[in-house]
C-alpha positions in Angstrom: 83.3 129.3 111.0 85.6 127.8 108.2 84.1 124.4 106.8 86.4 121.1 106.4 85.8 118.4 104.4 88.5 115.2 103.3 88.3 112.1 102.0 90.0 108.5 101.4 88.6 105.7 99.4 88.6 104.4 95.9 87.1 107.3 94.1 88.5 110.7 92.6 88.3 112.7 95.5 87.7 116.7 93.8 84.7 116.0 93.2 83.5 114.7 96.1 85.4 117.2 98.3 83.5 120.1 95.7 80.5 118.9 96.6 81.6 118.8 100.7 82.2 122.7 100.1 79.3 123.5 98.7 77.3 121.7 101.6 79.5 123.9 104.2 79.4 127.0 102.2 77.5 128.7 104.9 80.6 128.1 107.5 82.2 131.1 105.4 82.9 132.0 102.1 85.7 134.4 101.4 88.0 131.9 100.0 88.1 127.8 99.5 90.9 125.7 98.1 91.4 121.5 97.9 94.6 119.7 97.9 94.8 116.0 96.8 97.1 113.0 96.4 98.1 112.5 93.1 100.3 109.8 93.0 103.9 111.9 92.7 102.8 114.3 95.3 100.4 117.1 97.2 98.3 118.8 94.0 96.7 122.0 95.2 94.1 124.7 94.0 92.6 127.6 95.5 90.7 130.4 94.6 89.7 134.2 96.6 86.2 134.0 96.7 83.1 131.8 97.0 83.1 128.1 96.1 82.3 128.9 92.5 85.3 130.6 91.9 87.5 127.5 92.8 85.4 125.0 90.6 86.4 127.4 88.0 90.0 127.1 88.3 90.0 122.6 88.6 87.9 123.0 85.5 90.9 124.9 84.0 93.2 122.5 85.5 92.0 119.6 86.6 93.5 117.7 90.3 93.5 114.2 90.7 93.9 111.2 93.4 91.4 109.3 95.5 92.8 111.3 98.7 92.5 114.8 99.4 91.2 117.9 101.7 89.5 121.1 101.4 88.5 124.0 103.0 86.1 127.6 102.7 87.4 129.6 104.8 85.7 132.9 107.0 89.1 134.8 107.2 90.2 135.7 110.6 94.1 135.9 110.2 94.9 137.9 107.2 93.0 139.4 104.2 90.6 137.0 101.9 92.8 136.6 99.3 94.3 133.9 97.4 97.7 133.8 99.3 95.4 133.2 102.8 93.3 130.4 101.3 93.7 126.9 102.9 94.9 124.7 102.4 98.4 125.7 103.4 101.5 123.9 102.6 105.3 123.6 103.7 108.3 125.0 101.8 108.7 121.7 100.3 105.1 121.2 98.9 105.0 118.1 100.9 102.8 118.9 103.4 99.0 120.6 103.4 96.9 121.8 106.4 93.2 122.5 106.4 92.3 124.7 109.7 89.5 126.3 111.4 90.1 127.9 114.6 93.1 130.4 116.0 96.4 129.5 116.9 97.1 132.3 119.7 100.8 131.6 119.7 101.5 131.5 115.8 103.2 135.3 116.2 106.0 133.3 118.6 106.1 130.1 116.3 106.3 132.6 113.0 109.2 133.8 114.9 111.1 131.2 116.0 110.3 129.2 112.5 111.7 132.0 110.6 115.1 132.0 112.8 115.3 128.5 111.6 115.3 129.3 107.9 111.5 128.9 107.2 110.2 130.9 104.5 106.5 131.8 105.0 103.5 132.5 102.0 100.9 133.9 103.7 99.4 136.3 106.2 97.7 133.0 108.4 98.2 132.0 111.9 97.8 128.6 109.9 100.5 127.9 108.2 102.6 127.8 111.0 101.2 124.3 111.2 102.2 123.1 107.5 106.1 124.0 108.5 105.7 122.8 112.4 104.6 119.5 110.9 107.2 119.5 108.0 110.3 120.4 110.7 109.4 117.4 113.2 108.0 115.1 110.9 110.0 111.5 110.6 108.4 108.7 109.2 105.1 109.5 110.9 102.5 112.0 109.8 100.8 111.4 113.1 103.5 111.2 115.5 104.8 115.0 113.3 100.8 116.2 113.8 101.2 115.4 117.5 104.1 116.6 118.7 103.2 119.8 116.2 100.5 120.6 118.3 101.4 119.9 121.7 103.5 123.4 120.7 100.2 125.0 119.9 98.0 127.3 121.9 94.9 128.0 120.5 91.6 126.4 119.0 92.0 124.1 116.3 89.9 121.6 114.2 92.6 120.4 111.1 93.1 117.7 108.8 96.2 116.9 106.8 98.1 115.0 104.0 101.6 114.9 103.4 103.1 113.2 99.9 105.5 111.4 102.3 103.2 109.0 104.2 100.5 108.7 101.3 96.9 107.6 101.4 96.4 109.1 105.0 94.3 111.8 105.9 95.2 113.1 110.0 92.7 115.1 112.0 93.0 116.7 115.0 90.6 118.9 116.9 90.4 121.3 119.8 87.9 123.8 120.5 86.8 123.5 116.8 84.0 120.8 115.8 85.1 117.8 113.7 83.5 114.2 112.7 84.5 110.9 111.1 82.0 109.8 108.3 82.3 106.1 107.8 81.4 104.6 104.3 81.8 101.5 102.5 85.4 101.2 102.2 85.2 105.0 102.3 86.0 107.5 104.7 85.7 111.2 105.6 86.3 113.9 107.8 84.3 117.2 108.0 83.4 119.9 110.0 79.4 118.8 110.1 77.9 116.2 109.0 75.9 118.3 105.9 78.9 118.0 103.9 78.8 114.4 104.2 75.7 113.2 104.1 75.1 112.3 100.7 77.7 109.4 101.4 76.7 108.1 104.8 74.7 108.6 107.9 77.6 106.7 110.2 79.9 109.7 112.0 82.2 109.6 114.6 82.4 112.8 116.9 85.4 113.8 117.9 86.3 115.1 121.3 89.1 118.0 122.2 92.5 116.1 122.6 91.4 113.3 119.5 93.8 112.6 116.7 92.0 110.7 114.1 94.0 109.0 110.6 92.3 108.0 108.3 93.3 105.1 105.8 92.3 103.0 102.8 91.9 100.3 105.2 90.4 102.1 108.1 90.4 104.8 111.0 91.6 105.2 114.4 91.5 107.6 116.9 94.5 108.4 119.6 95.3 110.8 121.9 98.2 113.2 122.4 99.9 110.4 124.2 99.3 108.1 121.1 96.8 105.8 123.0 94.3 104.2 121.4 90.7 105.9 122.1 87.4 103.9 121.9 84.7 106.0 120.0 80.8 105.0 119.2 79.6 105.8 116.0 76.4 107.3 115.4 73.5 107.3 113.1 72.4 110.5 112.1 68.7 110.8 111.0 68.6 114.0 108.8 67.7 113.1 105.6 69.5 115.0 102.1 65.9 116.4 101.1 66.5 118.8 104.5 69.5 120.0 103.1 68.6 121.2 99.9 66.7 124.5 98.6 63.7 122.1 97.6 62.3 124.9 94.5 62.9 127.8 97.1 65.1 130.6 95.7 67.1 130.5 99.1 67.5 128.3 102.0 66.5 131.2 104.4 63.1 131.6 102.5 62.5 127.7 102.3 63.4 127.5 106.5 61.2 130.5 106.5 58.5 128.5 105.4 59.3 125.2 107.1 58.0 126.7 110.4 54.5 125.0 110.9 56.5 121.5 110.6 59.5 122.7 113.1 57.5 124.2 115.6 55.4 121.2 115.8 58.4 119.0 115.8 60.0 121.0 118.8 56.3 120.2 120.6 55.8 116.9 119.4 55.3 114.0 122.4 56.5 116.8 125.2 53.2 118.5 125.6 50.6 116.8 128.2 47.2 118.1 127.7 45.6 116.8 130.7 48.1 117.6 133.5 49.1 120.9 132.0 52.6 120.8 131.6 55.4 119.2 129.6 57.7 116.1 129.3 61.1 116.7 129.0 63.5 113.9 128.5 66.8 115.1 127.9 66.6 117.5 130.9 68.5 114.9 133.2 66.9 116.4 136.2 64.4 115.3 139.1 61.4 117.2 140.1 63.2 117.3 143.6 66.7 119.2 142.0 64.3 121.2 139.5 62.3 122.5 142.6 66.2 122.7 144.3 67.0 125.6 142.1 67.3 129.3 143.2 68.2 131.0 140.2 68.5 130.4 136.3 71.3 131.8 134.0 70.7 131.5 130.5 73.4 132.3 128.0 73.8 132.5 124.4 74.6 134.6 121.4 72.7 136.7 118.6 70.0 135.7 118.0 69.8 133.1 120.5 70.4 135.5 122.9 67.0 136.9 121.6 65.3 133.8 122.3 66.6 133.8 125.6 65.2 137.5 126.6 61.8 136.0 126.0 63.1 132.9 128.0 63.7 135.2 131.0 59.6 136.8 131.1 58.6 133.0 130.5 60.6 131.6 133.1 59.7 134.3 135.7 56.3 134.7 135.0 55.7 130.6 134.9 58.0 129.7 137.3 58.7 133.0 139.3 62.3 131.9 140.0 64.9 135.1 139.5 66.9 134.9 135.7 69.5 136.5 134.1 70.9 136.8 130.5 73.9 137.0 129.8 76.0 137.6 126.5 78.2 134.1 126.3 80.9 136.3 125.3 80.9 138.3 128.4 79.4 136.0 131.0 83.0 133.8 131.7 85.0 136.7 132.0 83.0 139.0 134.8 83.4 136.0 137.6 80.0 135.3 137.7 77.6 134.1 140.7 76.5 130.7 140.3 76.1 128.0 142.8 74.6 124.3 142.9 72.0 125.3 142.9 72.3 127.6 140.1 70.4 126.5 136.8 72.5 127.4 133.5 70.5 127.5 130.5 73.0 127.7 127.3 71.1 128.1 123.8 73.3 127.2 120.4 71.3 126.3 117.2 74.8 124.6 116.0 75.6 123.6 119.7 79.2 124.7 118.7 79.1 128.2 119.4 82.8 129.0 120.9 81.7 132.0 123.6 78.4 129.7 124.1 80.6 126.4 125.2 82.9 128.4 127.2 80.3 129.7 129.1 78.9 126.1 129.3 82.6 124.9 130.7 82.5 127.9 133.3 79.1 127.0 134.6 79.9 123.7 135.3 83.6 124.4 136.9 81.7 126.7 139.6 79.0 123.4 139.8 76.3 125.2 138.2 73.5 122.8 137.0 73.7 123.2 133.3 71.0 122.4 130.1 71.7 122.7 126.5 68.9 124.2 124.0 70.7 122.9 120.9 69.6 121.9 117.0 71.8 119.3 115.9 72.4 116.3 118.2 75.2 115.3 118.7 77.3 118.9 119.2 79.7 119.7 121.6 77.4 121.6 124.0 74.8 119.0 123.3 77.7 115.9 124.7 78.7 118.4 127.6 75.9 119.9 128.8 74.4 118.0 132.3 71.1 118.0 130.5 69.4 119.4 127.2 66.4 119.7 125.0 66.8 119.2 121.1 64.7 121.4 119.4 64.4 118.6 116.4 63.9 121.5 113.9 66.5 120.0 111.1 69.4 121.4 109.5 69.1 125.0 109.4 71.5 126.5 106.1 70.6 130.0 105.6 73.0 131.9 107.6 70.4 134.1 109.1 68.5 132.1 112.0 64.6 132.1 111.0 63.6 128.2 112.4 65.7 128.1 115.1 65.2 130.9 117.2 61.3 129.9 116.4 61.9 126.5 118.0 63.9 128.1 120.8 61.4 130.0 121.9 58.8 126.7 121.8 61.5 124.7 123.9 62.0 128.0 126.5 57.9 127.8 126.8 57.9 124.1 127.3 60.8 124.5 130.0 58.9 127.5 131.5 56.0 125.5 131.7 57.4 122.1 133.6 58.7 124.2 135.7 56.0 126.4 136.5 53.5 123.4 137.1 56.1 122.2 140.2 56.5 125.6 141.7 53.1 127.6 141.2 51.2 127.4 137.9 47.8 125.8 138.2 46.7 123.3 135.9 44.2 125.5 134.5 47.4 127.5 133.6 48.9 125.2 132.3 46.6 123.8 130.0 45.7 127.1 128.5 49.2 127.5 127.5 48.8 124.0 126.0 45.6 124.8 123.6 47.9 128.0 122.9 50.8 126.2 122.0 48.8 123.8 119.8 47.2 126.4 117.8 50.7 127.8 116.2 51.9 126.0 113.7 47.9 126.5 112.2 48.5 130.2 112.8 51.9 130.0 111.4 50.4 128.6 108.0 48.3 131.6 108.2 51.0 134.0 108.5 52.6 132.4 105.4 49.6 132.7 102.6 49.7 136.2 103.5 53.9 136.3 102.8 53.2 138.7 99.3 51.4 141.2 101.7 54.8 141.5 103.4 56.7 141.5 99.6 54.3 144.6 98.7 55.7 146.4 101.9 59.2 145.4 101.3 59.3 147.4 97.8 58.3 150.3 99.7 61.2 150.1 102.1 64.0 148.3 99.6 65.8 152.3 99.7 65.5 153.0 103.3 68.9 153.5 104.7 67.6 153.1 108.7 65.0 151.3 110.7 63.6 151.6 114.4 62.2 148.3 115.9 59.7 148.9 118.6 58.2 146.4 121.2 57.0 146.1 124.9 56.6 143.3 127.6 57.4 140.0 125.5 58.1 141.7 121.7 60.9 143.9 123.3 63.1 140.9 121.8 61.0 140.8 118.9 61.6 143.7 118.3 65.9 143.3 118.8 65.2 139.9 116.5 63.4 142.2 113.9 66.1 144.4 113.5 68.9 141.9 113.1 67.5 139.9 110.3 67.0 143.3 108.6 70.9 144.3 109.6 72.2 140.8 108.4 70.9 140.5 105.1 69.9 143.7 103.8 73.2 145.5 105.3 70.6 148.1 106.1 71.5 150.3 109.6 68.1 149.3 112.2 68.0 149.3 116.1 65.3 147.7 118.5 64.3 149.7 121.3 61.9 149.0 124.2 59.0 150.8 123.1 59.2 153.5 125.8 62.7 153.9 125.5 62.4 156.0 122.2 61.7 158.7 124.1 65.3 158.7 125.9 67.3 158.9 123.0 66.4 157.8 119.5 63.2 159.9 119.1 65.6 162.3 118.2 66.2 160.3 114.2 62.7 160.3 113.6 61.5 162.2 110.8 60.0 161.3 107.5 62.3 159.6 106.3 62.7 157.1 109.2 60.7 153.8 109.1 59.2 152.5 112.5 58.3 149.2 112.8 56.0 148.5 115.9 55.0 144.8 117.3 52.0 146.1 118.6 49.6 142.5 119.4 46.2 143.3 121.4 48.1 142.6 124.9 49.1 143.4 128.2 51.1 146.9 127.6 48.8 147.7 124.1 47.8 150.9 124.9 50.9 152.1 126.0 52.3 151.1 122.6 49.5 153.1 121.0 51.3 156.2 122.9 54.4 155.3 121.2 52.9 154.9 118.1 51.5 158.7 118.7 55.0 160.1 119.4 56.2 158.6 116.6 53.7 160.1 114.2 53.3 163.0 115.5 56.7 163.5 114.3 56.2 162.5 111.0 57.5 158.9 111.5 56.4 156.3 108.3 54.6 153.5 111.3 54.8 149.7 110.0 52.8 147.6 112.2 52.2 143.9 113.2 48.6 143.9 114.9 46.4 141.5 115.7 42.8 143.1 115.4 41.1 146.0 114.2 42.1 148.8 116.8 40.0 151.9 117.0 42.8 153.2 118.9 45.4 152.7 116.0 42.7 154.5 113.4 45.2 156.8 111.2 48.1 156.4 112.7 49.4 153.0 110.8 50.5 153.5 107.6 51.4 150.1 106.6 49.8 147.1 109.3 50.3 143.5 109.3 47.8 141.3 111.4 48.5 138.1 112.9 46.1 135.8 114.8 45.9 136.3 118.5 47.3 134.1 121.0 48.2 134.3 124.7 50.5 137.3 125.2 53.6 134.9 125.7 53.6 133.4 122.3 53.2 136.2 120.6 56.8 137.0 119.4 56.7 133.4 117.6 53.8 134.4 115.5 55.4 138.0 115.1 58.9 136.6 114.3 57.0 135.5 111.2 56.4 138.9 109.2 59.6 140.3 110.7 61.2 137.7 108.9 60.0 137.8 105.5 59.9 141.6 105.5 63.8 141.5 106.0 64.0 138.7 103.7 62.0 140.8 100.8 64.0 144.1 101.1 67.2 141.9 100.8 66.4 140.1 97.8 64.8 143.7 96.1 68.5 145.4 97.4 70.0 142.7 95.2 71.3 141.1 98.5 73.1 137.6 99.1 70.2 136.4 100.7 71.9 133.2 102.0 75.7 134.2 102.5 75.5 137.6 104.0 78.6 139.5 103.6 81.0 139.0 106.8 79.1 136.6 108.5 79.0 132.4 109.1 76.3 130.4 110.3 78.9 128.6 113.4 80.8 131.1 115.2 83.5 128.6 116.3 86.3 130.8 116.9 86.2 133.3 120.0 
């Protein structure tokens, strides 16, 4: 959610930490501040709004010192506003606190603060830090962070500076992710490693329980018991490039169009062409446990969850082996049935998903088998997960997944197919799904020189206050995944409905007025689609369709149609994702939408 970015070295921090916020903007955007070291004491600036609005005010007046923190905040506690912006600082202006998670017991600490004599500023469950730390602090910014937190209940990634142990940034994280960046006689601390990149590759994850502090000479990391812990830093291989727009008008457009490269990436060395099946790495896991397992569970959240409804027909159809989905949000709280020998699949694109990592932990504590499908190594779910396959599909900015859930659906084939070709997939099988596989990011390409089709349609539709999304068999979730993107960006009302299922319910809102869109590919359950599409017109529906061939059937029913090239009917919602994508993407931008920064919304949902 919120983004966190600090630094200590030689140089004037502001601008550096500016350009951190920018990088993280995506992590939430109702508010940012910065608060730096000046020399005689804490300097602080913050502004309601996006990260625009605070440059404005240190252009007005100016902060200075070579130490400082910042923070753009997705409000959880308290109105956007200027008084709920981070940083937040003690009565004294001593202390200042960047945060991003929930402190459940802040009501309690508010309380018992305030009987003390503590005067609080804002609305946050925050700031009950900046005064916990002031009260016990004695010499020690650490040893105050520490004991200030051993009080807390809650999630929690922070960083903070205090005016009375200068040149020290301390960090602390629980539930909430947070890294070291080590420079050249630099040092930083952020909330992902986009904010820092431009400075170095060299990061330090930290793990739930780490205190890092941060000084001109150094860093360290303890634990709540002030012992020293060891940690390994890593070499990230992203490269800046991947990070920005690159000419694109948004990130979500340019990721868009970055899909033959990622899909090929998420393929690339795992496919084997002569055995029919795949190579899998990361998955930690012998033939002899893979054929151990009776059931799969795979868990995620929005559109990952997506992904992992198309994971389920894959899996059983490949593999016939029973699977569930389950919302990560709900799954840990319904006492769920796993065993050992109970496969759980959890799918993040961040890999720091909050209800995604629970359901991770309560998996394992039941001894659950468990596999991560995460995008950026490193993550949380990615270091706790038993097993996991990195979809290598780079950083992914625009708030509204377009690559990812692509290159989650590649990785759920792949799994499908390894193990399918153990249980009872022939080879033949296999390798047709193979030559299929290979053909997409070909077909993809194709897709994309045909994008100003899509931008025609879009000004047709850039009014419409409702959509239905329609699909059967595999594009069910295509047809969920459709619907979202429009509902994220365009703040336009649209449902996905299994094709059928119109008629028990939401054949009611069609009329003239209502536009239809129907993944319709030349497949298994085609002609029953064609039925739908006749109930819909026959009631006067406006019918946008993604086809895949001339169909007499279809003759005078479309009135708007979108091919794409065939494929095998399991790939066919990555090749449909396509046009579902820019179509929402196009009606945004003609609504005069924030393409990349949706109102509302973050691109890590870190808090539960």
């Amino acid at each position: 959610m919120c983004g966190i970015v600090g630094y200590v070295g030689n140089q004037e921090s502001t601008p550096i930490l500016l350009e951190g916020l920018r990088r993280l903007e995506y992590r939430g955007y109702d508010s940012a501040g910065v608060a730096t070291m000046n020399g005689g004491g804490v300097e602080m600036r913050r502004a309601a709004g996006k990260i625009a609005k605070l440059e404005k005010a240190i252009s007005e007046n100016p902060t200075h010192g070579s130490v400082g923190i910042a923070h753009t905040r997705w409000a959880t506690h308290g109105p956007p506003t200027e008084r709920n912006a981070h940083p937040h600082m003690d009565e004294a202006k001593t202390i200042a606190v960047v945060h991003n998670g929930i402190i459940e017991n802040s009501s309690s600490l508010k309380r018992s603060l305030e009987g003390r004599g503590h005067v609080f500023a804002s609305d946050t469950d925050t700031e009950v830090l900046s005064h916990l730390i002031e009260e016990l602090f004695d010499g020690s910014l650490e040893d105050a962070v520490v004991q200030a937190l051993k009080r807390v209940e809650g999630t929690y990634g922070i960083a903070v500076i205090s005016s009375r142990d200068k040149d020290k940034i301390v960090a602390a994280r629980k539930g909430s992710p947070l890294l070291i960046g080590v420079g050249k006689d630099e040092w930083f601390v952020a909330s992902d490693v986009s904010a820092i990149l431009a400075h170095t590759r060299d990061v330090v994850y930290l793990e739930d329980g780490d205190v890092a502090v941060l000084t001109r000479s150094g860093f360290r990391v303890i634990d709540h018991s002030q012992s020293t812990v060891t940690k390994v830093i890593s070499k990230i291989d992203w490269d800046i490039d991947q990070i920005e727009r690159g000419g694109y008008a948004h990130f979500m457009l340019k990721e868009i169009f970055e899909q033959p490269i990622t899909v090929e990436n998420t393929m690339r060395g795992r496919m084997l062409q002569e055995e029919g099946t795949a190579k899998l790495g990361g998955l930690n896991l012998t033939d002899e446990q893979l054929l151990r397992i009776d059931n799969i569970v795979i868990t995620a959240c929005g559109t990952s969850w997506h992904s992992a409804l198309i994971g389920e027909q894959l899996l059983e159809e490949f593999a016939r082996i029973p699977v569930e989905v389950e919302y990560a949000s709900e799954f840990r709280y319904k006492n769920p049935i796993v065993t050992d020998r109970t496969l759980c699949i959890v799918i993040s694109q961040s890999g720091e998903t909050a209800d995604t990592l629970a359901a991770l932990r309560e998996a394992k504590s039941r001894g659950a088998k468990t596999l991560g499908l995460v995008n950026v190594v490193g993550s949380t779910i990615a270091r706790e997960a038993d097993g996991g396959i990195y979809l290598h599909a780079g950083p992914e900015i625009g708030v509204a997944s377009t690559k990812a859930f692509t290159s989650q659906v590649i990785a759920l084939t792949l799994l499908a197919l390894k193990i399918g070709r153990l249980r009872t997939m022939s080879i033949l099988q296999g390798r047709e799904v193979i030559a299929a596989l290979s053909a997409l990011p070909a077909q993809i390409t194709q897709i994309l020189e045909r994008a100003a089709d899509i931008e025609s349609v879009a000004e047709e539709f850039k009014r419409a206050q409702n959509f239905l999304y329609l699909g059967r068999g595999y594009n069910f979730p295509s047809a969920l995944e459709g619907a979202l993107k429009l509902k994220e960006i365009s703040y336009i009302h649209a449902e996905g409905y299994p094709a059928a299922e119109m008629k028990h319910g939401p054949i009611a809102l069609i009329d003239e007025m209502m536009p239809v869109v129907f993944i319709a590919p030349h497949d298994a359950v085609f002609d029953k689609v064609v039925s739908n599409v006749q109930e819909v017109k026959a009631r006067k529906g406006t019918v946008v369709a993604i086809t895949t061939r001339e169909e007499e059937s279809l003759e005078g029913l479309l009135d708007y149609e979108f091919r794409i090239p065939e494929t095998i009917d399991m790939l066919t919602p990555v090749l449909a994702s396509v046009p579902l994508q820019l179509l929402a993407y196009y009606i945004a931008v003609k609504r005069g939408c924030d393409v990349d920064q949706p109102r509302n919304l973050a691109k890590s949902v870190t808090v539960e």
